[in-house]
RODO-2510 file (C-alpha; in nm, 4 decimals, decimal comma):
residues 390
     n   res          X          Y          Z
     1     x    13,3518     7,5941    10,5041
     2     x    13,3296     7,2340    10,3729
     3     x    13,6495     7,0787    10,1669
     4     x    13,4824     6,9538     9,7845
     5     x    13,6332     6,7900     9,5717
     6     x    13,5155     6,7718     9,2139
     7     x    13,5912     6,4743     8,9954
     8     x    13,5382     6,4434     8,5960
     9     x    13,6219     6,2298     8,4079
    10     x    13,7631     6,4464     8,1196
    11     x    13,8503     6,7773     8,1112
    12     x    13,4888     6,9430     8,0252
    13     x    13,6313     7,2656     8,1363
    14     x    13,7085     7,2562     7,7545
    15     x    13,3335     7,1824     7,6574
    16     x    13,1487     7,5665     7,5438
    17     x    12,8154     7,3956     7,5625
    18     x    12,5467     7,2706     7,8028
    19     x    12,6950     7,0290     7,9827
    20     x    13,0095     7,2872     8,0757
    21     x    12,7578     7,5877     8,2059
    22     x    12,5543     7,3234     8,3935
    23     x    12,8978     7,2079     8,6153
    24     x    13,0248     7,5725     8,6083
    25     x    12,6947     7,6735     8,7988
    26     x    12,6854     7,3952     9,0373
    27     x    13,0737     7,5434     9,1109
    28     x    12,9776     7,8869     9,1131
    29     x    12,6933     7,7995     9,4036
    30     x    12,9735     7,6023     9,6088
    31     x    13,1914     7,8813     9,5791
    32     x    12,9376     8,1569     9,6422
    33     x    12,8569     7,9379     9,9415
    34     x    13,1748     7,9803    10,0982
    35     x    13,3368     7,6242    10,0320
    36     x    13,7122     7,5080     9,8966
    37     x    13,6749     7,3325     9,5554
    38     x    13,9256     7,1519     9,4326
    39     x    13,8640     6,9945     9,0846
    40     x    14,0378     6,6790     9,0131
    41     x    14,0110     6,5201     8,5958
    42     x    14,1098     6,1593     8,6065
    43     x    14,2416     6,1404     8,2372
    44     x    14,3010     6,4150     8,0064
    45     x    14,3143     6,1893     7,7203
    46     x    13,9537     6,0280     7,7168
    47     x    13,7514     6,2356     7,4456
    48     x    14,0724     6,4639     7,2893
    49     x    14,3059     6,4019     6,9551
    50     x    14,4738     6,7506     7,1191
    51     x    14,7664     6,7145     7,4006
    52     x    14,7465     7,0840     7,5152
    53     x    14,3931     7,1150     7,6893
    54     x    14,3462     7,4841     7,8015
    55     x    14,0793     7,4899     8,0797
    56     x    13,8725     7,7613     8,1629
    57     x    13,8577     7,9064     8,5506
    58     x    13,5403     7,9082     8,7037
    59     x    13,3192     8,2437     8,7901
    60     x    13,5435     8,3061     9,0672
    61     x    13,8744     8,2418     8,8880
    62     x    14,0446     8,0550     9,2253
    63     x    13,9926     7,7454     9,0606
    64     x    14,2966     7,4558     9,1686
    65     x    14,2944     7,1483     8,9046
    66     x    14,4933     6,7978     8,9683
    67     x    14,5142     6,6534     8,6409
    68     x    14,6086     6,2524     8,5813
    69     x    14,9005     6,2355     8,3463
    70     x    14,9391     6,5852     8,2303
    71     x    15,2081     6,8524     8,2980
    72     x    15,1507     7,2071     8,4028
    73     x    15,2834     7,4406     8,1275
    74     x    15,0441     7,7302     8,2108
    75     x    14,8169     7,8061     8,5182
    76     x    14,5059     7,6922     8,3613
    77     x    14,7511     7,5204     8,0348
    78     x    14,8122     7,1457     8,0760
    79     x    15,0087     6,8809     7,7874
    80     x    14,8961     6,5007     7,8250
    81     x    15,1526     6,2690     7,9169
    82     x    14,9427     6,0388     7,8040
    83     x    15,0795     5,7983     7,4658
    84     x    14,7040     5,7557     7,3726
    85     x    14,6703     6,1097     7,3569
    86     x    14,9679     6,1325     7,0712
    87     x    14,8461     5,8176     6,8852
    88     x    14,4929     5,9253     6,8551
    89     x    14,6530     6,2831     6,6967
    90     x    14,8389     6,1200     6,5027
    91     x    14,5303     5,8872     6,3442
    92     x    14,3478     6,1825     6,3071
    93     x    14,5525     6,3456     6,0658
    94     x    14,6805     6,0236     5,8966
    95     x    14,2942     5,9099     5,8370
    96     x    14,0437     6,1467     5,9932
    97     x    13,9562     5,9102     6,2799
    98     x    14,0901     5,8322     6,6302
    99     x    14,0994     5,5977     6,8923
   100     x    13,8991     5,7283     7,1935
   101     x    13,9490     5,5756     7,5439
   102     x    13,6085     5,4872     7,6921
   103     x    13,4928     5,3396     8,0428
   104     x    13,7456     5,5045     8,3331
   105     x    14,0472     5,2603     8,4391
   106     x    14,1477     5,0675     8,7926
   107     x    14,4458     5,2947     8,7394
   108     x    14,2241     5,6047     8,7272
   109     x    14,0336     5,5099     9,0408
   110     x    14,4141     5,4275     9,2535
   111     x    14,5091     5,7831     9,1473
   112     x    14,1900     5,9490     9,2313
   113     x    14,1684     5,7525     9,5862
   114     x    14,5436     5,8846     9,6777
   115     x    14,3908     6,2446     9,5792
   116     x    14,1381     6,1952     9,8170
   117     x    14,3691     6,0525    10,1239
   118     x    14,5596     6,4042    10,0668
   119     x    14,3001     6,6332    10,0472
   120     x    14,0337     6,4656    10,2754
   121     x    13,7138     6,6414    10,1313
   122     x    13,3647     6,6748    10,3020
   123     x    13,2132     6,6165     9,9814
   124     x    13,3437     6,4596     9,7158
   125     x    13,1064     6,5460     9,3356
   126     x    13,1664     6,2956     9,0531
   127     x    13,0788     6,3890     8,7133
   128     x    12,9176     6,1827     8,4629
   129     x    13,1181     5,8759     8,3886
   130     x    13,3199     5,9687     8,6597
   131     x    13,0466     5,8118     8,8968
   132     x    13,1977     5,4791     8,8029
   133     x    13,4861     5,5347     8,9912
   134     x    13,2825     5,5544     9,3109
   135     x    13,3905     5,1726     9,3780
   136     x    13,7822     5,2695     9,4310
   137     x    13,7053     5,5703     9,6898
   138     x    13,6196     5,3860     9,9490
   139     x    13,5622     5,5563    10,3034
   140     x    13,4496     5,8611    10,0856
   141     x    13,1649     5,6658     9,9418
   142     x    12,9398     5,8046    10,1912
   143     x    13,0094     6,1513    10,1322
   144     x    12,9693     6,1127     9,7666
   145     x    12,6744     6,2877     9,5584
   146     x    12,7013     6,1311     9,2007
   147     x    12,5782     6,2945     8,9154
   148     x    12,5171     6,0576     8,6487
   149     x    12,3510     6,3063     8,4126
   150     x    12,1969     6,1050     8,1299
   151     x    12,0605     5,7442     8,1185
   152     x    11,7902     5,8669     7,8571
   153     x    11,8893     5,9065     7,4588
   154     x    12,1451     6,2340     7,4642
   155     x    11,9433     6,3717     7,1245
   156     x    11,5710     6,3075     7,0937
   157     x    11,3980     6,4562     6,8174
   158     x    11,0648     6,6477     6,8352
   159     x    10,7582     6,4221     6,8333
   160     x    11,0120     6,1551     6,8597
   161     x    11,0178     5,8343     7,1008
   162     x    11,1465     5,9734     7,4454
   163     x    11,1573     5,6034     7,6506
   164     x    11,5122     5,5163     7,7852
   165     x    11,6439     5,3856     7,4853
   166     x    12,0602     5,4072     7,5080
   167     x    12,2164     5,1412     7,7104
   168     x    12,3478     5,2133     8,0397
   169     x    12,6768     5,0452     8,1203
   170     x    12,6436     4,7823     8,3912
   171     x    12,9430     4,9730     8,5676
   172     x    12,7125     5,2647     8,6096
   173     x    12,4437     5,0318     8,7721
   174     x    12,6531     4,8807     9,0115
   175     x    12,8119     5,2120     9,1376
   176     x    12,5106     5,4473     9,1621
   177     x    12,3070     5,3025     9,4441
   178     x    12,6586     5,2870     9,6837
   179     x    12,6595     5,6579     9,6419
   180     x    12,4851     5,8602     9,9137
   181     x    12,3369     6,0749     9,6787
   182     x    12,2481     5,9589     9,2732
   183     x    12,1762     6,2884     9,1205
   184     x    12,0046     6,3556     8,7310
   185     x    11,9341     6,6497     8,5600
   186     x    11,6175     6,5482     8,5058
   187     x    11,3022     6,3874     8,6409
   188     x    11,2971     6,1754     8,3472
   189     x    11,6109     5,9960     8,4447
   190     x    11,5387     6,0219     8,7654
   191     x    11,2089     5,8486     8,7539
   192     x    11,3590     5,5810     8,5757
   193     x    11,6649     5,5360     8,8019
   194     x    11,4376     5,4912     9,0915
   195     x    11,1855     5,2295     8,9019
   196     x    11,4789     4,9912     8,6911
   197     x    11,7201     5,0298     9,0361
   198     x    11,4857     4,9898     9,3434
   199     x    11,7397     5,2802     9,4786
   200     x    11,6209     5,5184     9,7411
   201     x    11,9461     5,7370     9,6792
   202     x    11,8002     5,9458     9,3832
   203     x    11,7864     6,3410     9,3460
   204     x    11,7454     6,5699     9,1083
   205     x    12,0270     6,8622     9,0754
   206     x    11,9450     7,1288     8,8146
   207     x    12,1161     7,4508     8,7347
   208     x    12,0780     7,7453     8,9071
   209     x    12,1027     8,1037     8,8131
   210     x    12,1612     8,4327     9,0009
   211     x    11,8381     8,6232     9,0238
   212     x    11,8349     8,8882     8,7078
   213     x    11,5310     9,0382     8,7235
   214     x    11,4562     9,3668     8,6450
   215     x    11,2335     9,6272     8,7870
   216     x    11,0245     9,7361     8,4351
   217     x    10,9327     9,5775     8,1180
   218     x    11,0491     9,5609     7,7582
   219     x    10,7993     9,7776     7,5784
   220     x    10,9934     9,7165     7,1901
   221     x    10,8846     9,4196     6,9818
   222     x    11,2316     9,2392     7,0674
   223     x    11,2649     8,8178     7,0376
   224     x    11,5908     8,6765     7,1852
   225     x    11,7524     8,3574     7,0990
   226     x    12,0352     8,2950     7,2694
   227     x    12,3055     8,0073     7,1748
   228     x    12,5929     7,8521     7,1296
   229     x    12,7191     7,6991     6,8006
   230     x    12,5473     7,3525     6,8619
   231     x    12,3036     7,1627     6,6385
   232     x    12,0063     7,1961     6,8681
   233     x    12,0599     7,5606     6,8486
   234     x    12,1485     7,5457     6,4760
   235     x    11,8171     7,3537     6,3941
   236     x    11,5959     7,5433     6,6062
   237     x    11,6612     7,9212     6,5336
   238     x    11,6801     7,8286     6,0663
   239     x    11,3256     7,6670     6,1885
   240     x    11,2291     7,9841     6,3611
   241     x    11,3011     8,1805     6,0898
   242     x    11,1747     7,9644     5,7936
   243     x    10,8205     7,9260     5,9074
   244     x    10,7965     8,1358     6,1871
   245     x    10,9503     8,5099     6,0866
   246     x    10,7284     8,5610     5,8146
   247     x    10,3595     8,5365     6,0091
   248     x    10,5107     8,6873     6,2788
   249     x    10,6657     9,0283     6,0927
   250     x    10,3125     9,0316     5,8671
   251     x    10,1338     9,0421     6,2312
   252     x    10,3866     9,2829     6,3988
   253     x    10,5769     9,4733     6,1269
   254     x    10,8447     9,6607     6,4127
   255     x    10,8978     9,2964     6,5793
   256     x    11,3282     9,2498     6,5907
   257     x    11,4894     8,9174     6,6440
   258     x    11,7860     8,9323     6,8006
   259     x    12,0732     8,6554     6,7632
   260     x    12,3223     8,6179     7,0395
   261     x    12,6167     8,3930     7,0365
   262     x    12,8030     8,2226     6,7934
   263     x    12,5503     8,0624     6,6189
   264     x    12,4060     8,3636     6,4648
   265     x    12,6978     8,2776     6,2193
   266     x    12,5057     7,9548     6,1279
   267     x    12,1431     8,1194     6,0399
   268     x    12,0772     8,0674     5,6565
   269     x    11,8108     8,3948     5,6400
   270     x    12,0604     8,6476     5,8181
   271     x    12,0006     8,9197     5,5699
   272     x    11,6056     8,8847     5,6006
   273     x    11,4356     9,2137     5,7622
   274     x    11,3860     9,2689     6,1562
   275     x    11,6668     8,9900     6,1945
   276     x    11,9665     9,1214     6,3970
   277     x    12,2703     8,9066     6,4599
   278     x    12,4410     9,0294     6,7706
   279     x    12,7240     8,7462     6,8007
   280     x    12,9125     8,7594     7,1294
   281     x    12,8292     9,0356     7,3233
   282     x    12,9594     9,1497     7,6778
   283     x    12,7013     9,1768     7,8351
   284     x    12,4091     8,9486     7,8306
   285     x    12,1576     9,1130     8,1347
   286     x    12,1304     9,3613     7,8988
   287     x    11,9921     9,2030     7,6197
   288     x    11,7878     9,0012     7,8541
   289     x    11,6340     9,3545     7,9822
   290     x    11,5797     9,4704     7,6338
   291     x    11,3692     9,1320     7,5129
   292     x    11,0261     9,1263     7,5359
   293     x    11,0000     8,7608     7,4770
   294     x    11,2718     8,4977     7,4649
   295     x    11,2179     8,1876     7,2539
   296     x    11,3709     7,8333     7,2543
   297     x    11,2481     7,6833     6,9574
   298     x    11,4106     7,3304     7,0265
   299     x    11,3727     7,0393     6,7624
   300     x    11,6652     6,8375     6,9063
   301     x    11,7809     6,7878     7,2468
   302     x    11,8293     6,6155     7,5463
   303     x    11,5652     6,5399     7,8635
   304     x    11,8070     6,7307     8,0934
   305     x    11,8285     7,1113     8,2394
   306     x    11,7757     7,3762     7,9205
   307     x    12,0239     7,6983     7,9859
   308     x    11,8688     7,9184     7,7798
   309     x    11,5423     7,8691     7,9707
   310     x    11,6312     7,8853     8,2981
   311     x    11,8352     8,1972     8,2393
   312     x    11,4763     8,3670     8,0287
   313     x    11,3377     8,2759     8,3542
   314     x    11,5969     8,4247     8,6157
   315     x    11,5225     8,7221     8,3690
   316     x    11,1711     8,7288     8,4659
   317     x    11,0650     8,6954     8,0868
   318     x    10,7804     8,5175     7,9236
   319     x    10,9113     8,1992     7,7114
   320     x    10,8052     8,0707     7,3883
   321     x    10,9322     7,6813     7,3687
   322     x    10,8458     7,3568     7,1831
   323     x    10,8126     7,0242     7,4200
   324     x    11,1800     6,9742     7,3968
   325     x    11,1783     7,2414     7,6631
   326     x    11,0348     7,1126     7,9103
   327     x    11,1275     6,7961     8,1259
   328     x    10,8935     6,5086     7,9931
   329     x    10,7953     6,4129     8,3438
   330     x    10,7482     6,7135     8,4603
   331     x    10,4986     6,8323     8,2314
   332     x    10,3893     7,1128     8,4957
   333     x    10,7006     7,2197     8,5143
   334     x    10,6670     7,5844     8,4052
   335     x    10,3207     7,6295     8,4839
   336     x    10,1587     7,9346     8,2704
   337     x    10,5191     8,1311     8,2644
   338     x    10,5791     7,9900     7,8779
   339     x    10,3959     7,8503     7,5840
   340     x    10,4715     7,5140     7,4259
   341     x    10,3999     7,5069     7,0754
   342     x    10,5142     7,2279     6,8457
   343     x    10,3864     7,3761     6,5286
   344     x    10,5189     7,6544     6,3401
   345     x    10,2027     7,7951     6,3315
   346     x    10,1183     7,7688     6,6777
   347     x    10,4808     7,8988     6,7811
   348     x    10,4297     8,2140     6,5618
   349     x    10,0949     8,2733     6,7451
   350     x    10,2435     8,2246     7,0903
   351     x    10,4904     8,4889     7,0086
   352     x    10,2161     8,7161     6,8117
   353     x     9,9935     8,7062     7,1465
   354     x    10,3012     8,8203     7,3676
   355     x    10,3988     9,0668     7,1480
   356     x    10,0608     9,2614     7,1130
   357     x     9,9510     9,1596     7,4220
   358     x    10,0244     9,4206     7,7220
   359     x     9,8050     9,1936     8,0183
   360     x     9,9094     8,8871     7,8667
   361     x    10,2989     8,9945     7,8807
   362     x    10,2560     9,1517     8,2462
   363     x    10,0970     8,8141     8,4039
   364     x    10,3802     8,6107     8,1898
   365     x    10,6267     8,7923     8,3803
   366     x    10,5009     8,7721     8,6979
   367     x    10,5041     8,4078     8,6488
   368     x    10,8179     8,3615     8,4606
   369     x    10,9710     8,5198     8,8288
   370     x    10,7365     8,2696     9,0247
   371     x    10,9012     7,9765     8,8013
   372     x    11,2621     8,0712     8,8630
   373     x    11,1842     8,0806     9,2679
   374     x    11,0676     7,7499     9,2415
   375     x    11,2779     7,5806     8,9988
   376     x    11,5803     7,7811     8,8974
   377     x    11,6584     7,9674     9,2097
   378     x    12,0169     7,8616     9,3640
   379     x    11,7863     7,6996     9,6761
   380     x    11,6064     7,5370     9,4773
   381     x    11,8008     7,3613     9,2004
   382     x    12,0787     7,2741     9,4932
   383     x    11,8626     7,1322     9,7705
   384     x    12,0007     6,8072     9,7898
   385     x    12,4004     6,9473     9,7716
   386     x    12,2666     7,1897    10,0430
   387     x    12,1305     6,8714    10,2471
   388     x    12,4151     6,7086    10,2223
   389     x    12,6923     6,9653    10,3486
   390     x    12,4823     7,0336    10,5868
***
């Protein structure tokens, strides 16, 4: 059992979106693996105009944080001791805006380096901006996997330009190559960590998911969209159901869309026939087991790891996406397990095929399971964490 400690930046235990399932996965495999996490935030200011910051345990619920000027008032309930914390609170409700800390401080790097001379981890995982603290850890360097996440634009658009347009902080540049492992989330930023950096340290992490899938197929005409209340997800399923719905129920009048999650509260047609808005439900296998196809109809998002896709694919079901799906340099990524349709018309047709399609469905899910060995799989998305604690 290997000692880990896991370093953010800010307390994105409070995050209910991508970037919060992604690091709750990469836990859940260290955990599942047998290994002592110990998750350490740096400053629970950076990013918050609230002092209480509630964060969630992990899968496994054993979870021990070390927080940077907060106070326990809860297991899992922490206040910020921090002034910056009360100013920006107060700004907000004076004039709607705040004053958010930005780069991480010496004084965040001193406190994380005693952290580290207590504990004395294996493995020490820094998170995002948390990377450029890498310089104040010192005989830990070595030991160090840092994932950096993002150099690419966080939101491209559809058809939009996807070249490396948001500046990287020189901080970031310096730090990276010292670590013994420079992990992205995609082979995008990857790629282009390698070429502008000269680097040999780079890796790609994704996200893993337990193997879900199940021994028959869905026979009913059900499409699943699952997500969040985000504006990717918000986007995406109004443009599924403004120019997609229609050709789709003409072609296959039983066909059901199901909603799931909260941003079925956000869909402008909800009261248009075969739509079904499930909300939060408790258990989402089973509406994985029930969907005949699962789409992902993206028109915003980032280069990195897609959740909803990987976890269609750890279903073992065939996957209906636009190009926003799939990792731009990777464009074999998924290999005949989904479609990729940037039109509306195409996308409806994609989903029309699957739908009255028995063959065409039964191959799809042979290779949505192929797919998820080779991509999603736990051994797959953590070989280089494996490599290392090894």
């Amino acid at each position: 059992m290997a000692r880990i400690a896991f370093v953010e930046s800010y307390p994105y235990e409070t995050v209910r979106a991508g970037d919060v399932v992604y690091l709750d996965a990469i836990r859940r495999h260290l955990h599942d693996g047998g290994h002592d996490v110990q998750s350490f935030i740096t400053d629970i200011s950076r990013g918050r105009t609230n002092p209480l910051v509630d964060l969630r345990p992990g899968l496994s619920g054993e979870e021990r944080f070390r927080v940077r000027r907060a106070v326990a008032i809860g297991r899992y309930r922490y206040a910020s001791l921090s002034p910056v914390t009360y100013l920006n609170t107060a700004m907000r409700l004076a004039t709607r805006r705040s004053f958010l800390k930005d780069e991480p401080t010496a004084a965040e790097g001193r406190w994380l380096r005693r952290q580290l001379q207590h504990l004395r981890p294996d493995l020490v995982v820094l998170i995002y901006d948390a990377c450029e603290l890498l310089p104040w850890i010192g005989a830990w360097a070595d030991t160090t996997v840092a994932i950096r996440g993002f150099f690419s634009e966080r939101l491209t658009s559809l058809g939009g330009d996807r070249a490396h347009t948001a500046p990287v902080r020189p901080r970031s540049w310096q730090a990276l190559p010292r670590a013994r492992r420079a992990a992205f989330n995609s082979m995008s930023d990857l790629l282009h960590y390698k070429e502008v950096s000269g680097a040999p340290n780079g890796a790609f992490i994704g996200m893993g998911f337990p193997c879900r899938i199940a021994s028959g197929h869905a026979d009913e005409p059900v499409i699943l969209f699952v997500g969040a209340r985000t504006e990717p997800n918000r986007q995406g399923i109004n443009w599924f159901v403004a120019h997609c719905w229609g050709p789709i129920r003409a072609a296959c009048p039983a066909a059901r869309l199901r909603i799931v999650g909260s941003v079925g509260r956000d869909v402008a047609e909800a009261d248009t026939p075969g739509i079904e808005i499930a909300g939060f439900v408790a258990d989402l296998d089973a509406e994985y087991g029930a969907a005949r196809i699962v789409i992902a109809p993206l028109l915003i998002g980032t280069n990195g790891v897609k959740t909803k896709i990987g976890e269609a694919f750890s279903h073992g079901r065939p996957l209906v996406t636009t190009s926003l799906g799939v990792d731009a340099d990777d464009p074999a990524q998924f290999a005949g397990a989904a479609d990729v349709a940037d039109t509306a018309d195409a996308f409806a047709a994609a989903v029309i095929a699957l739908l009255g399609d028995d063959a065409l469905h039964a191959a799809r899910c042979r290779r949505a399971e192929a797919i998820y060995r080779a991509n999603f799989s736990d051994e797959a998305a953590y070989r280089a964490l494996d490599e290392m604690l090894r």
